[in-house]
C-alpha positions as CSV (number, residue, x, y, z in Angstrom):
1,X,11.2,42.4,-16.4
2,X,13.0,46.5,-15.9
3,X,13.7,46.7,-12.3
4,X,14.3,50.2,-11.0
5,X,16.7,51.0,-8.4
6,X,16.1,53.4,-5.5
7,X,14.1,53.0,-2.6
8,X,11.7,56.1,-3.0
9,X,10.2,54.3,-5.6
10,X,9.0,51.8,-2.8
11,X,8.6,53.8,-0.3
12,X,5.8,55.3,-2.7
13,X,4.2,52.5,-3.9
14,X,3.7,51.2,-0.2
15,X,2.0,54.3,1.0
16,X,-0.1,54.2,-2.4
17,X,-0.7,51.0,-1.6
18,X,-1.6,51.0,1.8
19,X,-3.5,54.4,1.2
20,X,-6.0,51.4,-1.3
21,X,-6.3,48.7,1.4
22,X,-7.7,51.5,4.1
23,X,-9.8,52.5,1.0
24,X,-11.3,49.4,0.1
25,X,-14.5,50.0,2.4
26,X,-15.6,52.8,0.6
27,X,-15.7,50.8,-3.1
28,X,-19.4,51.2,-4.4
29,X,-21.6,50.6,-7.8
30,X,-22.2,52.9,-10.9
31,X,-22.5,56.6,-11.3
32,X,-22.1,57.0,-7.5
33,X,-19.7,59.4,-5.1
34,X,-19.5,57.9,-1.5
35,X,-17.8,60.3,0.5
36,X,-16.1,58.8,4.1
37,X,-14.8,60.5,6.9
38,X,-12.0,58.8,8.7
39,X,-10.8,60.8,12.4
40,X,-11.6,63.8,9.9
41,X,-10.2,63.0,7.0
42,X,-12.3,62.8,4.0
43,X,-11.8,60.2,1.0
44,X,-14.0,59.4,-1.7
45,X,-14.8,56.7,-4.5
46,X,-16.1,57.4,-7.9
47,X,-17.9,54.6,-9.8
48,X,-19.6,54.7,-13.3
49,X,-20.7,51.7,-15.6
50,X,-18.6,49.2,-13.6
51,X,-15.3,50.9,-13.4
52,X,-14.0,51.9,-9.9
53,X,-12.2,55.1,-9.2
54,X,-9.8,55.5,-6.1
55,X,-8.6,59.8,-6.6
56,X,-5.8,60.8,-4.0
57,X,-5.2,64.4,-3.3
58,X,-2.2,64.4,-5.1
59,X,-3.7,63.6,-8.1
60,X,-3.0,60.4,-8.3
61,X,-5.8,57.2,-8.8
62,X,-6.7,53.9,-9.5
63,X,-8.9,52.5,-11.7
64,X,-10.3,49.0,-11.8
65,X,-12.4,47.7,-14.7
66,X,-14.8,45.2,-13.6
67,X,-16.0,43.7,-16.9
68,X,-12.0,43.3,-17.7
69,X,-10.2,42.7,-14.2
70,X,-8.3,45.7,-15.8
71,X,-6.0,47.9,-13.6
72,X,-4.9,51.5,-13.9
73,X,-2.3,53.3,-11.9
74,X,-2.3,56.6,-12.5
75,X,0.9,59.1,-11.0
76,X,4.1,61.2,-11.5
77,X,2.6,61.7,-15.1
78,X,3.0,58.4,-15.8
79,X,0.5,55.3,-16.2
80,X,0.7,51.5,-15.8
81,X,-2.3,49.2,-17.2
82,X,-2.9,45.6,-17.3
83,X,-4.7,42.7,-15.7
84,X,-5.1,41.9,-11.9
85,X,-3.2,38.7,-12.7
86,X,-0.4,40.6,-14.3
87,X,-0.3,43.0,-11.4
88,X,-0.4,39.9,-8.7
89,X,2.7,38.6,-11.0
90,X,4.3,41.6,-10.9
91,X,4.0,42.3,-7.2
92,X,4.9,38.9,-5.9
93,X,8.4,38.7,-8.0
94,X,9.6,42.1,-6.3
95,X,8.2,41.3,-2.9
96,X,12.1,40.3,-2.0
97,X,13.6,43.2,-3.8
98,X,11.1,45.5,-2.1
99,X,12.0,44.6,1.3
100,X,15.9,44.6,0.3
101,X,15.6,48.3,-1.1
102,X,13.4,49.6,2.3
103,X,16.6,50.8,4.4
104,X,16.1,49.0,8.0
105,X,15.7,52.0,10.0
106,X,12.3,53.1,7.6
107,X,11.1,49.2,7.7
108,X,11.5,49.3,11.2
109,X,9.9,52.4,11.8
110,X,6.8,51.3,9.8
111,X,6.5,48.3,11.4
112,X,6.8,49.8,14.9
113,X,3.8,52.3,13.2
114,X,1.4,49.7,12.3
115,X,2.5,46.9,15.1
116,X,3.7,44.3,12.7
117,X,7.1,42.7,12.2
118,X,7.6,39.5,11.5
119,X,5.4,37.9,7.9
120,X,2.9,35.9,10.5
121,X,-0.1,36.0,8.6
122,X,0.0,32.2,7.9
123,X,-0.3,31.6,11.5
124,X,-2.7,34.3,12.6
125,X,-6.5,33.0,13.5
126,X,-9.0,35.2,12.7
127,X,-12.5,35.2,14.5
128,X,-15.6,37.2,13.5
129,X,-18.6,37.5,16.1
130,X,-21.7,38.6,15.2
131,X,-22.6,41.7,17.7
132,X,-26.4,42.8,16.4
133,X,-27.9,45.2,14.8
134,X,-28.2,49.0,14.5
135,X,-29.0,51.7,12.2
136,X,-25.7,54.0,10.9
137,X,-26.9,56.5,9.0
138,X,-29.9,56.1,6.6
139,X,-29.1,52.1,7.0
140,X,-29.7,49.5,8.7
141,X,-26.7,47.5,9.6
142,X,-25.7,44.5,11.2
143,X,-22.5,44.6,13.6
144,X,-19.6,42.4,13.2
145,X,-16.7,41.9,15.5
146,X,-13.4,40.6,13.7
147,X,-10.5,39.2,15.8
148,X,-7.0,38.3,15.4
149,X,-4.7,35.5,17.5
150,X,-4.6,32.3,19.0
151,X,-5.3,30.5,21.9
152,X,-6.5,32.9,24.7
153,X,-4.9,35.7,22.8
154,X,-7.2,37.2,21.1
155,X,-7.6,41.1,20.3
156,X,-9.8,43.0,18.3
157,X,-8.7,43.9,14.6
158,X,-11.7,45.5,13.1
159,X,-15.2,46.6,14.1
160,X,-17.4,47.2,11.2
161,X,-21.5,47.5,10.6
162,X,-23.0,46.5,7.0
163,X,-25.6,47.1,5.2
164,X,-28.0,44.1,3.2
165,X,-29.7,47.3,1.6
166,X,-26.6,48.5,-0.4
167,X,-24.9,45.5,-1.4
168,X,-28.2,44.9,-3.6
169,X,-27.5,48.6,-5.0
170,X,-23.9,47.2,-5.7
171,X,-24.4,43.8,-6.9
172,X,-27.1,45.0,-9.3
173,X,-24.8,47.8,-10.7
174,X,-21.7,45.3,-10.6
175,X,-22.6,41.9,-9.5
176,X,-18.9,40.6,-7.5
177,X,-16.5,42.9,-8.5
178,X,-16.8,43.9,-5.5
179,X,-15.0,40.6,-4.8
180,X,-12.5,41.1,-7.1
181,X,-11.8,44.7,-5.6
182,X,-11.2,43.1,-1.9
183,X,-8.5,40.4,-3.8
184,X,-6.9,43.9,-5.4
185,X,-6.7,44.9,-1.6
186,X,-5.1,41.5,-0.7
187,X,-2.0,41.8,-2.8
188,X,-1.4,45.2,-1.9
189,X,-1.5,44.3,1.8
190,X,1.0,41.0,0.6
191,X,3.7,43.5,-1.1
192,X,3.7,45.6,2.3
193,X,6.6,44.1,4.3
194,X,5.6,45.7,7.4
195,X,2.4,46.0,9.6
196,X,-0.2,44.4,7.8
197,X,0.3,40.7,8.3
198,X,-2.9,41.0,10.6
199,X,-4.6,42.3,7.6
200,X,-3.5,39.4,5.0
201,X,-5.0,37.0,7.5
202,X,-8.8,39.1,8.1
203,X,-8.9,39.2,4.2
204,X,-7.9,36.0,3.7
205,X,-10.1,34.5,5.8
206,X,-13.8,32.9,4.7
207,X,-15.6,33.3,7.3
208,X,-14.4,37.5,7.0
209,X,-15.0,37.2,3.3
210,X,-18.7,36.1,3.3
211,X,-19.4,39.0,5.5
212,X,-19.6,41.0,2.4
213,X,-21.6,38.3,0.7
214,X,-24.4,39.2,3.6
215,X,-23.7,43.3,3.3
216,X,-21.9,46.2,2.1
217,X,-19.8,48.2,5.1
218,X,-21.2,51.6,5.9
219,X,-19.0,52.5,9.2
220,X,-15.3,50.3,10.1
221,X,-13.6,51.4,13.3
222,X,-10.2,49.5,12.3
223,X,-7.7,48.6,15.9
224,X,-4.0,48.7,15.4
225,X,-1.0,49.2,17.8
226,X,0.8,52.7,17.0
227,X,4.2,52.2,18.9
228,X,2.8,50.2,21.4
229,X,-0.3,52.1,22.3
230,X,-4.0,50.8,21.0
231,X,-5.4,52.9,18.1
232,X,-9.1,52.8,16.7
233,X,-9.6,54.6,13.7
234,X,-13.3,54.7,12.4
235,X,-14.0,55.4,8.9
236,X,-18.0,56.1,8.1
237,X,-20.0,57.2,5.1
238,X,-21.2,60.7,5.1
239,X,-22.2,61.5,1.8
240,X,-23.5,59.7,-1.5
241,X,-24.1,61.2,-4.5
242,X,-26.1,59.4,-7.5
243,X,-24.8,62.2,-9.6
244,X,-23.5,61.7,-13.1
245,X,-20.0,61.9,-13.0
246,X,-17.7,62.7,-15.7
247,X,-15.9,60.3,-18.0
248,X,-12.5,63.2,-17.6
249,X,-12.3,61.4,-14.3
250,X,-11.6,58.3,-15.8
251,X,-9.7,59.7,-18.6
252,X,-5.5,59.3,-18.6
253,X,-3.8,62.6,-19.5
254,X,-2.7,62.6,-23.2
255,X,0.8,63.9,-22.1
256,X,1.4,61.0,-19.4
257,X,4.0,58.3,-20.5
258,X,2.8,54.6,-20.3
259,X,5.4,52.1,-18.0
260,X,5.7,48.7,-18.3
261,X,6.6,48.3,-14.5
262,X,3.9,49.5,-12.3
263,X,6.5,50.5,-9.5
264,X,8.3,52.9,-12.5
265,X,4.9,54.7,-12.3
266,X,6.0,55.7,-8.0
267,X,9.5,56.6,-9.7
C-alpha cells in the first residue's frame, strides 16, 4: 500500500473526518435536502435513489452507495472510491502511522479540545435513559439521554429526540443503510487518535444502536469538555426539501485524478 509522508495530509483527513461523525445525524432517504443548524452553523445532506451525499463548504464530499457499500471521497481535485470494507482496511493499517505523523503539540492540543486522551473506549460504559416525549418541529419525538463512565461517574455525552415518523420515510427510501452509514461514522471516529474515545464507545454500544431502530434523530445537543470547561452543542433540523436534486451533485469532476490511498485524496 503508497504511504504518503507529511502530516498535513492527516491533519486533513481528521478534520474531514471528524467534520462526518458530527454529520452523521443529519443522513436521510431519497431525493431529500435536510438542512441543520448547529450553534448557527448550517450543514446539509443530499440523498437521491439510495446514495448519500455529505457537501463541505470547501467543496469537498462524501458519497455513500447504499445498494453497493460504495464510498466516495471527493477533494483537492482528487477522488478515492471503493468499499466500506476496503476503507475500514485501509484506515485501521495507518491508525499507527497517523498518530506517529500528528506532531505532539497538535495531538495534544486536540485532545485537550475534545477532552479525550488516552484510547479508553474499551473501558467506557455507556448508558441510555429514556426521558419522554415531545414534539421538535413538525415531529413527534421521543427523548433519550446517553451517558458515558463507570461506577458513580457518570456524565452526559449526548441528548437527542427521534422521530418513529421519519425513520419509516427512511427505511422505505433505503431500508438499513442507514446502519451502514452510522458503522462509516464508527471508523472515522476509530482513526481519530484524540477526543473521540467517548464517541467509539456511544456508537458501539447496542443498547445506543437500537435507538435508531425505534427512530430517526431530529435535534442532538452533543456534551464535550473544551479545555476543561462543559460544552453542549445542539444540532436540529430546520429545513427539508423533497426537491429533485441534481445528479451534477453526485457527479466526480472529469478533470479530478483518481488515488489509490484515500489519505492521498487530503494531500
Amino acid at each position: 500500500m503508497k504511504r504518503i509522508s507529511g502530516s498535513r495530509k492527516w491533519i486533513g483527513a481528521m478534520v474531514f473526518a471528524a467534520l462526518f461523525v458530527v454529520s452523521l445525524s443529519t443522513v436521510s432517504f431519497a431525493d431529500l435536502r435536510i438542512v441543520t443548524d448547529s450553534e448557527g452553523e448550517r450543514s446539509e445532506v443530499l440523498m437521491k435513489n439510495s446514495r448519500i451525499l455529505t457537501p463541505m463548504e470547501d467543496g469537498s464530499k462524501m458519497i455513500f452507495e447504499c445498494r453497493t457499500n460504495e464510498v466516495t471521497i471527493v477533494s483537492n481535485r482528487r477522488y478515492w472510491q471503493g468499499s466500506l470494507n476496503d476503507l475500514r482496511t485501509m484506515l485501521q493499517a495507518n491508525i499507527g502511522e497517523v498518530t506517529a505523523e500528528i506532531p505532539q503539540d497538535i495531538g495534544g492540543l486536540l485532545g485537550g479540545l475534545f477532552g479525550g486522551g488516552s484510547n479508553k473506549s474499551e473501558t467506557t460504559q455507556v448508558r441510555v435513559t429514556r426521558v419522554g416525549d415531545e414534539k421538535v418541529g413538525d415531529y413527534n419525538t421521543t427523548q433519550y439521554r446517553v451517558e458515558t463512565g463507570s461506577g458513580s461517574n457518570w456524565k452526559t455525552h449526548e441528548t437527542l429526540w427521534i422521530s418513529s415518523e421519519l425513520l419509516r420515510d427512511v427505511r422505505a427510501e433505503v431500508g438499513n443503510c442507514y446502519s451502514n452509514v452510522n458503522d462509516l461514522g464508527t471508523l472515522f471516529a476509530e482513526v481519530l487518535p484524540f477526543g473521540l474515545e467517548d464517541k467509539v464507545a456511544v456508537m458501539k454500544d447496542p443498547e445506543y444502536m437500537k435507538l435508531f431502530d425505534q427512530g430517526y434523530p431530529v435535534k442532538t445537543a452533543s456534551h464535550f469538555t473544551l479545555f476543561g470547561m462543559s460544552v453542549e452543542v445542539e444540532t436540529i433540523v430546520v429545513e427539508v426539501s423533497k426537491a429533485a436534486i441534481s445528479e451534477d451533485a453526485f457527479a466526480i469532476p472529469r478533470n479530478y485524478r483518481q488515488v489509490s490511498d484515500p489519505f492521498e485524496v487530503f494531500n
